[in-house]
C-alpha positions as CSV (number, residue, x, y, z in Angstrom):
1,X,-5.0,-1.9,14.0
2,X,-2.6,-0.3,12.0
3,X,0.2,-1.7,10.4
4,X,3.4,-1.0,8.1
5,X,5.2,-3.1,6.1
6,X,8.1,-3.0,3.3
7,X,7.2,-4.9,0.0
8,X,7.4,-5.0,-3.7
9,X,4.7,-4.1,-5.9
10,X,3.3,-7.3,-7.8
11,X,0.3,-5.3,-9.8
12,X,-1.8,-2.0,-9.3
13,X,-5.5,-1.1,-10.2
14,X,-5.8,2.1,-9.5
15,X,-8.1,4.8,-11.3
16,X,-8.7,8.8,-11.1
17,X,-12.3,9.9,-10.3
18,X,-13.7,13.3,-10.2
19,X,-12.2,17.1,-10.9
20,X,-10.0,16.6,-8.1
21,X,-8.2,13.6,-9.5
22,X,-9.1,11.0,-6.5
23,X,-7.1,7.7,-6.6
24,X,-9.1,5.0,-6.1
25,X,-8.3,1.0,-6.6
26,X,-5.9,-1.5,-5.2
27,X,-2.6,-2.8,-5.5
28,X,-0.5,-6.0,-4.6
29,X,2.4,-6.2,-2.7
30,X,4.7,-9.3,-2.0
31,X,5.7,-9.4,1.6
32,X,8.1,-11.9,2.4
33,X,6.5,-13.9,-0.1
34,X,3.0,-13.4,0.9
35,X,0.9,-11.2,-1.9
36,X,-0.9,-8.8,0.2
37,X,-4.3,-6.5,-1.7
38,X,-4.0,-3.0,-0.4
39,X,-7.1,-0.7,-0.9
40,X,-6.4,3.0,-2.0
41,X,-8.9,5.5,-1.6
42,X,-9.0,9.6,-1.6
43,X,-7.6,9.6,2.1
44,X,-4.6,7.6,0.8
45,X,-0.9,9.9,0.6
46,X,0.5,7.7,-2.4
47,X,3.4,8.5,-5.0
48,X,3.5,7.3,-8.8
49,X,3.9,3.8,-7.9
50,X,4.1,0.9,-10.2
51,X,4.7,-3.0,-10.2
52,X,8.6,-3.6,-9.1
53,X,9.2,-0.9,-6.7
54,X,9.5,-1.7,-3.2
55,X,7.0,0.6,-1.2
56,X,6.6,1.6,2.4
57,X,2.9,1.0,3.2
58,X,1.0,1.7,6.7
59,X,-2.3,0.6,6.2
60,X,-5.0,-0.1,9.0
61,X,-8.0,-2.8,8.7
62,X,-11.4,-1.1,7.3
63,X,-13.7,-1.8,9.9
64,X,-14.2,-5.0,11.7
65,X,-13.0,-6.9,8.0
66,X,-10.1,-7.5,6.4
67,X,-9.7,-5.6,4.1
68,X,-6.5,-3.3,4.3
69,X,-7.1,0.7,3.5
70,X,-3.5,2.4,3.0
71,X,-3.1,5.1,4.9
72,X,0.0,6.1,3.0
73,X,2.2,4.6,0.6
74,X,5.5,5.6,-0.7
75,X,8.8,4.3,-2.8
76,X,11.5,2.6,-0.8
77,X,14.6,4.3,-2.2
78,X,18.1,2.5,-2.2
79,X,19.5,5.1,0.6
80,X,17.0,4.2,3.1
81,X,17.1,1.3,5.3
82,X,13.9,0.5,7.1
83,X,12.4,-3.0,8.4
84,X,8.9,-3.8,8.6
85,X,7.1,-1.8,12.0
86,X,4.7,-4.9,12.1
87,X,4.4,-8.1,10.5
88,X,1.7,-7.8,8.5
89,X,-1.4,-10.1,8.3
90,X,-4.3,-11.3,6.9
């Protein structure tokens, strides 16, 4: 099921792989207080994010686990004023 959420960015491990510069890794966002891990992988749209900004993230469970892939990922900017799509969960 896939899912978006607003949150700030609590810590990122994310690495470069290959010729192509793949990002790979994870980061944690604070949701309402909850730390949610988000997996980024090749398929992942992400900007230049690091801990403190407030991201948009739609992410969708790998699988049948819970592990959350981001589908895309992007900087909240002041001028835009968007609530969470879905509540998200673990």
């Amino acid at each position: 099921m896939e899912q978006a959420f607003v949150g700030k960015v609590i810590s990122t491990q994310i690495g470069t792989f290959g010729n192509k510069k793949f990002k790979y890794g994870y980061i944690t966002v604070d949701v309402s207080g909850k730390a949610i891990k988000v997996k980024i992988d090749r398929e992942t749209i992400c900007e230049t994010i690091q801990p403190g900004d407030l991201v948009i993230v739609e992410a969708e469970a790998l699988g049948e686990t819970a592990i959350l892939v981001a589908k895309s990922i992007r900087i909240q900017h002041p001028a835009e004023d968007r609530k969470p799509v879905v509540e998200a969960s673990s």
